[in-house]
C-alpha positions in Angstrom: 150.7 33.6 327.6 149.5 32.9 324.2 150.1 29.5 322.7 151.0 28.6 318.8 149.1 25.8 317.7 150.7 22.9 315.3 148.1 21.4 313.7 149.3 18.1 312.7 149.2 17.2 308.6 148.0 13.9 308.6 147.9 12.0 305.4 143.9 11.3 304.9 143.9 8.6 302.5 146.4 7.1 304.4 144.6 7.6 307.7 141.3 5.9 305.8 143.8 2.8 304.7 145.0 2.4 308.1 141.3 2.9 309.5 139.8 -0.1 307.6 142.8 -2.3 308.0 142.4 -1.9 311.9 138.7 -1.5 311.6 138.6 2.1 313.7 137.9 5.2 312.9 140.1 7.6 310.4 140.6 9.8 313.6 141.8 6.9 316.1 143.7 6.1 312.7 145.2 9.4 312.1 146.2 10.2 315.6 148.2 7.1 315.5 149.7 8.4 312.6 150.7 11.6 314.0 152.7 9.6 316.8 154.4 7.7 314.0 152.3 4.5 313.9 152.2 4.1 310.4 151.3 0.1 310.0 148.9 -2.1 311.0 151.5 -4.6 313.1 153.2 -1.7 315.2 149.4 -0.1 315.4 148.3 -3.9 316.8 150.8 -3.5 318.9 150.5 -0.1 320.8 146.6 -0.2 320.8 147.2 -3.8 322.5 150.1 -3.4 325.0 148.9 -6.2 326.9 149.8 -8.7 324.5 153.2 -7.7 324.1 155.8 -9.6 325.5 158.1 -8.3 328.6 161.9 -8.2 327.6 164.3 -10.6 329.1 165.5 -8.9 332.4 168.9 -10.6 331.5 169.4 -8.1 328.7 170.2 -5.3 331.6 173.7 -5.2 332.6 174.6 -7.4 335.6 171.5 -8.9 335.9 173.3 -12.1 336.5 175.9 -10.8 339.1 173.0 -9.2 341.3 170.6 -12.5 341.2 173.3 -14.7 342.0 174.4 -12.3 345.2 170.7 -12.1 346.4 169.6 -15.7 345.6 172.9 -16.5 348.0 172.1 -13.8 350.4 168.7 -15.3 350.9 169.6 -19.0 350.9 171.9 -18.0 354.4 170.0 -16.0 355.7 171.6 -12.8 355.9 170.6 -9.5 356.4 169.6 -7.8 353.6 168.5 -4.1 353.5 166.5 -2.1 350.6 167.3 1.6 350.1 165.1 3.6 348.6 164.1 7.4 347.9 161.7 9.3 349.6 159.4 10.0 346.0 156.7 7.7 344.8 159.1 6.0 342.4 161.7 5.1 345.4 158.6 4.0 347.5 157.2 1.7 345.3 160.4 0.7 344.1 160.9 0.0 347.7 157.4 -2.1 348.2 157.5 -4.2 345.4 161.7 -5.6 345.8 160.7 -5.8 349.6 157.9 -7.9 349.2 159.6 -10.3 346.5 162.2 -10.9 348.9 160.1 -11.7 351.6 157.9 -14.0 349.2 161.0 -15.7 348.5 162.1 -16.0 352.0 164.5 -13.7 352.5 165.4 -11.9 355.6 165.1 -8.2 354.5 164.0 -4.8 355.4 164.3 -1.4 354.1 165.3 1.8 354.7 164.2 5.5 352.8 166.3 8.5 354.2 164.6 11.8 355.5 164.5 14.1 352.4 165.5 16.8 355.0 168.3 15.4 357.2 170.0 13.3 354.7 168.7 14.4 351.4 168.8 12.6 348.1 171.2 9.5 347.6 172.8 7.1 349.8 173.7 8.4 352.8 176.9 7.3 354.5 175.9 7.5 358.4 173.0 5.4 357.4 175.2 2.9 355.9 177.4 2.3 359.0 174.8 1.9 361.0 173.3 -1.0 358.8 177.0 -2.2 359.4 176.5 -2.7 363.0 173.1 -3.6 362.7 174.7 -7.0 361.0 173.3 -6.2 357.2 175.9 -7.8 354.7 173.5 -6.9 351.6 172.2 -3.5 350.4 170.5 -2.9 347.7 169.5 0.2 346.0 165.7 1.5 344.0 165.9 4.6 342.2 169.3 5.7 343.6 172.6 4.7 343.9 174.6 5.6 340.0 176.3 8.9 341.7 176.9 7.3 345.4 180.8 6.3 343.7 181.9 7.6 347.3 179.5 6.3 350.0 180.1 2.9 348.4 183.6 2.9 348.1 183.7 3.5 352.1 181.8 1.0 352.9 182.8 -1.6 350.1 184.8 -3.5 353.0 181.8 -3.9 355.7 178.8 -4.8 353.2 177.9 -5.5 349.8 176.1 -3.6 347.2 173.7 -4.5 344.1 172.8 -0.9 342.7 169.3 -0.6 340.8 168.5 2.9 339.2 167.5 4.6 336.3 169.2 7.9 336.7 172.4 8.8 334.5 175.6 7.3 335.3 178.4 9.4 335.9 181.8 9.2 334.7 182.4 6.4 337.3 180.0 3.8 338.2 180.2 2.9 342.1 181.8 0.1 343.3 179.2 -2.8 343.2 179.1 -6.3 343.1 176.1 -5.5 339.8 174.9 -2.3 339.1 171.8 -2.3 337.1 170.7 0.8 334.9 169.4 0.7 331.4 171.1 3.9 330.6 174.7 2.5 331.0 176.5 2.6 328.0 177.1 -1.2 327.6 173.2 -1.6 328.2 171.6 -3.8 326.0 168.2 -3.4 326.9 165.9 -2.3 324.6 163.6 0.3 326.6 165.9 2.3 328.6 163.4 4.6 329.6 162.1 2.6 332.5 161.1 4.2 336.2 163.5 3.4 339.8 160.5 1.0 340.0 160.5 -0.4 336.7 163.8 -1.6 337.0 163.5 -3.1 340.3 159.9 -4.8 339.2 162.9 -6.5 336.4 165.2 -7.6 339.2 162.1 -9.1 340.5 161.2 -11.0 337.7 164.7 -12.3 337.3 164.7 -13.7 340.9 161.3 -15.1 340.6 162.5 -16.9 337.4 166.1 -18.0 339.1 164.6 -19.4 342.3 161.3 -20.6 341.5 161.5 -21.3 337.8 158.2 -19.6 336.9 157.1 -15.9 336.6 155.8 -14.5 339.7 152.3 -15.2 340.7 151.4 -11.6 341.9 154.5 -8.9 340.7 153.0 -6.1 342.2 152.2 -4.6 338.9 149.5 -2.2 340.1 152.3 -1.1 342.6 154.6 -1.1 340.0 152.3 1.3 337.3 151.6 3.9 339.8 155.5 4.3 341.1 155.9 4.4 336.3 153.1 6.9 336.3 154.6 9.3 339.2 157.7 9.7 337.6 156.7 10.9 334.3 159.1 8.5 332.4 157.5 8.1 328.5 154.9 5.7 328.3 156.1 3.9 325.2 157.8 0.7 325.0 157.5 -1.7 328.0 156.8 1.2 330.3 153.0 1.4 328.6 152.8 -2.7 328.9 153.5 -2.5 332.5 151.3 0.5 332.9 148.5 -1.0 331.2 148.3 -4.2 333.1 149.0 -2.5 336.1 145.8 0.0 335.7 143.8 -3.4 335.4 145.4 -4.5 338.6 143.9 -1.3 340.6 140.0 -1.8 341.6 141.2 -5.4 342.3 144.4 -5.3 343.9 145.8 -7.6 346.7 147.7 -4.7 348.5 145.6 -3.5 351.3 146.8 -0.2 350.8 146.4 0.6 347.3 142.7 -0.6 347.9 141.9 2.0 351.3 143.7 4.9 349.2 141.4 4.4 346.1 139.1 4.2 348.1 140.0 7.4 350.5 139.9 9.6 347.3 136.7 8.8 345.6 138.4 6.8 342.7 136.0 3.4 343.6 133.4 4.4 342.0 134.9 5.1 338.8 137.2 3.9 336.1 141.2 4.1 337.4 143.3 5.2 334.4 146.6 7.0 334.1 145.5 10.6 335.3 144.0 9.0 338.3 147.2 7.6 339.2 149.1 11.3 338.1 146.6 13.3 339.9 144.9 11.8 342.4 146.6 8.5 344.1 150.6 9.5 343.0 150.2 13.0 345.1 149.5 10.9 347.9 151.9 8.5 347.7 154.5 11.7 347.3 152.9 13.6 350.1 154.6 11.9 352.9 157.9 11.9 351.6 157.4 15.3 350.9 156.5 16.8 354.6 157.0 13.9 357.0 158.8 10.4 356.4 157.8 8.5 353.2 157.6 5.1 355.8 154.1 6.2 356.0 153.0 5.3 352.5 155.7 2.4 352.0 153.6 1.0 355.5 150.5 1.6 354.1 151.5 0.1 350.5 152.9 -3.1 352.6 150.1 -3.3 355.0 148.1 -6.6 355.7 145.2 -4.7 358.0 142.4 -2.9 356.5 141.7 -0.5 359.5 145.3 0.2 359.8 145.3 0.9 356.0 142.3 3.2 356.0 143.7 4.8 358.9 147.2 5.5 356.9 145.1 6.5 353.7 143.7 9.4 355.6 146.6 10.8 357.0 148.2 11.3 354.0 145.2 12.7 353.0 145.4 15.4 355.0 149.0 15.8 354.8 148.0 16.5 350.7 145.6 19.3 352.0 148.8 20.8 353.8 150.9 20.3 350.9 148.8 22.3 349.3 148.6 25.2 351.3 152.5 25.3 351.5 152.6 25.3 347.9 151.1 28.2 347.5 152.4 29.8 350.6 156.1 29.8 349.1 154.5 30.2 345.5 153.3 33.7 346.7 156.8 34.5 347.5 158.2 33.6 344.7 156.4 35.5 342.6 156.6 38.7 344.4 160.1 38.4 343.9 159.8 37.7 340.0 158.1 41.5 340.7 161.8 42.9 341.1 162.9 40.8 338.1 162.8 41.7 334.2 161.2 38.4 333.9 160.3 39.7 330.1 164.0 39.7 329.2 164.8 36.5 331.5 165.4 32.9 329.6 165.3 31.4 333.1 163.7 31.5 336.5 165.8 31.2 339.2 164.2 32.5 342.7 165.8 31.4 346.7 164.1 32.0 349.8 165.0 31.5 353.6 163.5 28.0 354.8 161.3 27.3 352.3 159.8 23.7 352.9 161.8 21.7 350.7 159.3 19.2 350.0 157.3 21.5 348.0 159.9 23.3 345.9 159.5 21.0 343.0 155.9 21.5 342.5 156.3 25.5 343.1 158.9 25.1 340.2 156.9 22.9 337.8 153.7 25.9 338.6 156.3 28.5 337.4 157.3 27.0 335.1 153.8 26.3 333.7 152.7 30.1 334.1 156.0 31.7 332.5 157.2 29.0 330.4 160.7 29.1 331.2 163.0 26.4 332.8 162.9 27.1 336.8 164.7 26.5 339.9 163.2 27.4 343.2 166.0 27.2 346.2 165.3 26.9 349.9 168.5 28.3 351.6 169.5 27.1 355.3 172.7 28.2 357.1 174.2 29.6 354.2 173.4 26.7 351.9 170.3 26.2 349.3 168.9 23.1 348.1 166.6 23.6 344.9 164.2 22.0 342.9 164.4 22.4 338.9 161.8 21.9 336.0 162.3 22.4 332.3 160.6 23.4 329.1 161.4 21.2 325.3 164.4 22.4 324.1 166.2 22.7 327.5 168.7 19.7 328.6 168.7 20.8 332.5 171.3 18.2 332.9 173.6 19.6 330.2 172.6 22.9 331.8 174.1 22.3 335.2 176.9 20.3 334.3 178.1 23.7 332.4 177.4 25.7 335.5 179.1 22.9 338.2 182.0 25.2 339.1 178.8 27.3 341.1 177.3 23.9 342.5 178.3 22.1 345.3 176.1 19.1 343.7 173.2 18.4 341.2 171.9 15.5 339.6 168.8 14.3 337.3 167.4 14.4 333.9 166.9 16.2 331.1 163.6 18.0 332.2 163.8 17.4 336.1 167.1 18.0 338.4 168.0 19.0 342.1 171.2 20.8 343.5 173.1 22.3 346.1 174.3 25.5 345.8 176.2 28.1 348.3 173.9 30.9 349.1 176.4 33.3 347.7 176.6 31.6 344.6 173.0 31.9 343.7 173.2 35.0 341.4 176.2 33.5 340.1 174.5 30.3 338.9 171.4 33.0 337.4 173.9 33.9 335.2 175.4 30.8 334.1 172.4 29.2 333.5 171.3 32.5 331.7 174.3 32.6 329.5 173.5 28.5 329.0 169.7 29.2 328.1 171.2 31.6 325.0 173.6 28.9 323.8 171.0 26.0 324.0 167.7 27.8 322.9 165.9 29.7 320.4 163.8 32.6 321.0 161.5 30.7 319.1 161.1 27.5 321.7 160.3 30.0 324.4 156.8 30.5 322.7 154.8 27.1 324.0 153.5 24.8 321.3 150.4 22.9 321.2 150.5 19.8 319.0 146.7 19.9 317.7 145.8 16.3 316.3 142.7 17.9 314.7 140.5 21.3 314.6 137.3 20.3 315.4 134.2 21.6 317.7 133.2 20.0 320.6 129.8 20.3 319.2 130.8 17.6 316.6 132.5 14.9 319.2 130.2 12.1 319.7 130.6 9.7 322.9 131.9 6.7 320.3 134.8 8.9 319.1 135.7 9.6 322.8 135.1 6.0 323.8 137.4 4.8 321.2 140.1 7.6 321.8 140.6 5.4 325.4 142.5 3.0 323.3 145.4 5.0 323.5 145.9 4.7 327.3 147.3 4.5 329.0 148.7 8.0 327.8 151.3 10.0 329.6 155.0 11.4 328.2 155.7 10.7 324.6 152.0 9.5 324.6 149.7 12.1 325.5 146.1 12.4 324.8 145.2 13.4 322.0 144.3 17.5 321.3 141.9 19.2 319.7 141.7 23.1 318.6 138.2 25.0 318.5 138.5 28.6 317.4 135.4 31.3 318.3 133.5 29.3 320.5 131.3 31.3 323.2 130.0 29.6 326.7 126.9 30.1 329.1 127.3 29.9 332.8 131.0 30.2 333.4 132.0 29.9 337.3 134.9 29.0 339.4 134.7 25.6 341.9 136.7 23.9 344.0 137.4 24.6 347.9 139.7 27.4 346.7 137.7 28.5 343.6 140.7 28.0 341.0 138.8 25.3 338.6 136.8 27.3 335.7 133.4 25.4 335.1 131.8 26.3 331.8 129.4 25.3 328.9 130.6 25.7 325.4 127.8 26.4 323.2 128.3 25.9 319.5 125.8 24.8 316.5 123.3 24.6 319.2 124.7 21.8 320.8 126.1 22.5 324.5 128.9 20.7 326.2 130.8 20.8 329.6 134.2 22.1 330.2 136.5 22.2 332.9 140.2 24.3 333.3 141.9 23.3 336.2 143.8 25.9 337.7 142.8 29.0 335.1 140.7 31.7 337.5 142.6 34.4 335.5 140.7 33.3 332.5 136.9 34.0 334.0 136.6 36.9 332.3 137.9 35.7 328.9 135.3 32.9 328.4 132.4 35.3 329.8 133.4 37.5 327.0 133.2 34.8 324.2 135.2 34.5 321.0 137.5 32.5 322.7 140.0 30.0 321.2 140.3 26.5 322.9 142.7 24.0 323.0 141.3 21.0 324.7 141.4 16.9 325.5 137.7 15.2 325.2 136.8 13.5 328.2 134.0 11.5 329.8 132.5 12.8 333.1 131.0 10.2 335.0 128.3 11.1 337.8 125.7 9.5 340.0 125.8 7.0 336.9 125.6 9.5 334.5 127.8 9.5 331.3 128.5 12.7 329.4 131.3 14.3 327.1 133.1 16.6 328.6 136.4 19.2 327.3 139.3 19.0 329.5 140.8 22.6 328.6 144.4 22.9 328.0 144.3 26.8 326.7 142.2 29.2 326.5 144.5 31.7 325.1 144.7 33.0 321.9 146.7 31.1 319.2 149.9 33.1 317.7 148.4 32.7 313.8 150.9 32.0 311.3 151.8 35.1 309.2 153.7 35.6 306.0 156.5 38.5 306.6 154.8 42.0 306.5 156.5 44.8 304.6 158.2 47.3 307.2 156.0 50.0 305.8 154.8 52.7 308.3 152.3 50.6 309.9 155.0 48.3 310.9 157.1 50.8 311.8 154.4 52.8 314.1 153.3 49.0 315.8 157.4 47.8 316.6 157.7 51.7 317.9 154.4 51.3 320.1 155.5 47.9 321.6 158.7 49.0 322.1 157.6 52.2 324.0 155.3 49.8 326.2 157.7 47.5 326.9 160.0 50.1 328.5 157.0 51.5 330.7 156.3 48.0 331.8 159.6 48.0 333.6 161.2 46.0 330.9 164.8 46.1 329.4 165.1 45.8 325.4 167.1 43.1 324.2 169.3 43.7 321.3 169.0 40.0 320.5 166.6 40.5 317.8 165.1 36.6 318.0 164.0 37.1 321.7 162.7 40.9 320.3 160.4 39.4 317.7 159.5 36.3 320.1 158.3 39.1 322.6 156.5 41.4 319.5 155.0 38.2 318.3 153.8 37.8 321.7 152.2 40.9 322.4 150.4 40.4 318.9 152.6 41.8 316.3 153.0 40.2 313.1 156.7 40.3 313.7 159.4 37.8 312.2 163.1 38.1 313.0 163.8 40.1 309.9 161.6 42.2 309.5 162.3 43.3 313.4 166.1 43.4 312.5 165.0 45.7 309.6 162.7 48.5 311.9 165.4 48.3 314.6 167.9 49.1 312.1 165.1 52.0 310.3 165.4 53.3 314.3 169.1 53.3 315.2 169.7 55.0 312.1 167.3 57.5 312.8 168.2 58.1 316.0 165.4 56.4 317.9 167.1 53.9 319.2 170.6 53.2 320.5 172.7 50.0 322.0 174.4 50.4 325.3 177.3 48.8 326.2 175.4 46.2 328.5 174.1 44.9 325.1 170.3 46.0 325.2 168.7 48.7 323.1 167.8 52.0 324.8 164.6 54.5 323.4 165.8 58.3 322.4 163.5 61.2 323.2 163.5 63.4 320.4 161.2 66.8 319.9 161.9 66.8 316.4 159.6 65.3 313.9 160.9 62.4 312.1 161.1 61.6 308.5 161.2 57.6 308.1 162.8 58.5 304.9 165.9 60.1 306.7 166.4 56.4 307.1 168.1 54.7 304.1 167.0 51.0 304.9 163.5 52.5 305.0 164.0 53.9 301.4 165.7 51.1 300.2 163.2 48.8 302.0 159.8 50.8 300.5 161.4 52.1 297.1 
């Protein structure tokens, strides 16, 4: 799918003011810029996060209420249980309360429901059997705000301190403190924080109540990688915690963070925040995903180094399987998008019969990627599908669902990331919902992806100080990704595909003589574009670092060609002969026509055709007046067969249009 590129205006003598005032370079100074760091203090601040200080956990709501029930709770020694989720936010959320409690001698343990038994949330059986297990304490990571129900059950046996991060609903459940930054009366001044960023603040809270200092040893490694998994932005306090956390890694005290750097490769290299999203997160996710997530929280908790390495390499493995499942139920997927008019579609929306649920959310967020349309991908059991959704900008999934809640047993999540539970023989019915949703909320516009380019420049003309110095903006992640650049007509020498399932593209970009590495994960279908040259690139510069080697390297975000900006055409005959043509071939691809005439020029503009929304209302108009086209009462346009020539003068738009 081609991409439009937004280069990014930056002001240059602005950029060269901020440049010697920091003493970097005008493009370190310019990207900051085009993320809206316009002065030297906020530019000190973000380049620096380290320095920064950590907001008073006090500012979250009920702070006080929940230390003062724990510190008691540990002082008499009762039982006290942590509830977590099964993702690597709700297991490291899990790890680092657990331990502080321990450190602070409490009598605690925890507890992570199966994702496949009990699902998402807190789960009432589980509860009463904590009951008569003697715990009098539980407290929620990552989950919690929507269990009104569950709690209000067992508010008589036990009681509750509630951490999360997810959106409160109309009610918050009963709770002696319920802590979420995104509750209304919330203070706090990042609300954006991970399941595990809030629970790293209750931790500082009770280090600070019980022992009158900061903690020695928060976890913060533990606590960056749970940030970094859930894709929260990292702006604000998450990028502090990230940042310190990162230096944490090589170094850490937690066995198990140690034995799984070292299990994937990462110690001989530099741990930043894409190690931790693609290498050490998956793994932490894996067993959560296909087994029971105990297995990373007991490897994240472990004190033995041959128990640790032996836990590291399961889950391993278990990725290896998760990967092959992925694309097992991928597969299916799309050979069902085969039957759908998935040119016409503003959203995905595919079920099958058992699909492993623990994969669903990456075979959405790999749909979504290819088609670039928000998707849900349901695995239906005894009548009932649970699913997995991903967004695109301009999409508010939870607004979505709660529109389309009279088809849902349940849903919950955030704006671009949800689950649900649907009856089987609602599915269609929530299709169209969501469909009818996806028209009020979006443009045909925001379905055509956007690359924000920081600057146009070669790869032949990056240097290894430029990319050394772009590593001050890590740790990068949402609302701070790394900074892109835009290459147009480059050519490459030796392009191949690597990796055990030959999906990588490996190529040299040559350009001004000068020849650099490039690597595009997961783009086999683009082999034959790059062999071809004239190619446009959208890519982040990189360093690749082997056998103690140092070199630049592209990490390729597109190779597709760029949508160019056009002024509006005159709808001449030209015009008129290329709408008629991409018309005609979208109704032998098996397509529908949509009289919306947005989505129609979205689709022209697409398939190459300098097409804006009026001059397509205009030809559409030229063709219904002449007979070539017609609208049917289902609201899409239909193509007339006619042996009679045609005059596009018949048409009196055309005259009026080319008079």
């Amino acid at each position: 799918m081609r991409k439009i590129w937004n280069i990014r205006q930056k002001d240059k003598e602005k950029a060269a003011a901020l440049a010697a005032e920091l003493g970097v370079s005008a493009l370190l100074a310019g990207i900051l810029l085009n993320r809206g760091i316009d002065n030297a203090a906020a530019a000190r601040e973000f380049l620096h996060p380290e320095e920064r200080e950590y907001y008073d956990p006090y500012l979250l709501p009920d702070m006080d209420k929940a230390v003062k029930r724990i510190r008691a709770a540990i002082e008499a020694r009762e039982q006290i249980v942590v509830y977590g989720d099964y993702d690597a936010d709700g297991i490291t959320a899990t790890t680092v309360l657990l331990r502080t409690l321990q450190q602070l001698g409490g009598w605690a343990d925890y507890y992570i429901p199966d994702r496949f038994t009990e699902g998402y949330g807190v789960n009432l059986e589980a509860l009463k059997r904590m009951h008569r297990q003697g715990t009098s304490l539980v407290i929620t990571v990552d989950c919690g705000i929507k269990s009104v129900e569950e709690l209000r059950q067992m508010q008589d046996c036990m009681d509750f301190v509630v951490t999360d991060h997810h959106l409160p609903g109309d009610e918050l459940p009963p709770a002696v403190a319920v802590i979420d930054a995104h509750r209304q009366d919330s203070k706090y001044p990042c609300g954006e924080l991970a399941g595990v960023g809030i629970a790293f603040k209750l931790c500082q809270a009770l280090w600070l109540a019980m022992k009158k200092v900061p903690a020695e040893n928060p976890g913060l490694e533990i606590v960056a990688l749970g940030t970094v998994a859930d894709a929260v932005p990292l702006v604000d306090e998450n990028r502090k915690i990230v940042a310190e956390g990162l230096k944490r890694m090589k170094d850490s005290s937690f066995v198990g963070i140690r034995a799984l750097i070292e299990a994937t490769g990462l110690g001989n290299r530099e741990i930043d925040s894409m190690g931790i999203g693609f290498v050490l997160a998956p793994r932490i996710n894996v067993a959560g995903r296909l087994k029971s997530a105990r297995l990373s929280v007991e490897l994240l908790l472990s004190e033995n180094e041959d128990m640790a390495r032996e836990m590291a390499g399961k889950l391993n493995e278990l990725n290896n399987t998760r990967k092959e499942l992925k694309e097992e139920i991928q597969a299916m997927a799309e050979e069902q998008l085969k039957s759908m008019d998935i040119g016409n579609a503003r959203v995905i929306v595919v079920a099958g019969e058992e699909w492993h649920h623990g994969v669903l959310g990456l075979v959405a967020y790999s749909l979504q990627e290819k088609y670039y349309l928000p998707t849900i991908v349901i695995s239906v059991k005894d009548g009932i599908g649970k699913g997995s959704c991903r967004s695109i900008p301009g999409f508010n999934l939870f607004k979505a669902l709660t529109s389309c809640q009279s088809a849902l047993v349940q849903f919950g999540g955030h704006e671009m990331a949800a689950g649900l539970t649907v009856r089987a023989e609602n599915i269609d019915l929530l299709r169209e919902l969501l469909e009818a949703e996806a028209r009020r909320q979006m443009t045909a516009a925001q379905y055509i992806p956007c690359y924000d380019i920081d600057m146009e420049i070669s790869p032949a003309e990056m240097t290894m100080e430029m990319v050394e110095e772009l590593s001050l903006l890590e740790p990068c992640g949402m609302k701070n990704e790394p900074p892109l650049f835009g290459c147009r007509g480059l050519s490459c020498l030796n392009p191949e595909l690597k990796g055990a399932d030959a999906r990588h593209l490996k190529f040299t970009v040559s350009d001004r003589g000068r020849l650099v590495d490039a690597i595009a994960f997961n783009m086999p279908e683009e082999l034959a574009r790059v062999a071809r040259g004239g190619f446009d690139m959208v890519y982040a510069a990189g360093i690749n670092e082997w056998r103690d080697m140092r070199s630049l390297q592209c990490m390729v975000r597109s190779l597709d060609e760029p949508v160019p900006v056009q002024e509006p055409v005159a709808v001449d005959r030209d015009f008129m002969r290329q709408i008629y043509v991409f018309l005609r071939s979208r109704v032998q691809g098996g397509h529908r026509l949509s009289a919306d005439l947005g989505w129609l020029a979205m689709q022209a503009r697409l398939e190459g055709c300098r097409a804006e929304e009026q001059n397509v209302a205009d030809a559409v108009t030229v063709l219904l007046e002449l007979g070539l086209l017609k609208k049917t009462p289902e609201g899409y346009l239909e193509l007339s067969s006619t042996a009679k020539k045609m005059d596009l003068y018949d048409s009196p738009t055309f005259r009026r249009l080319n008079s």
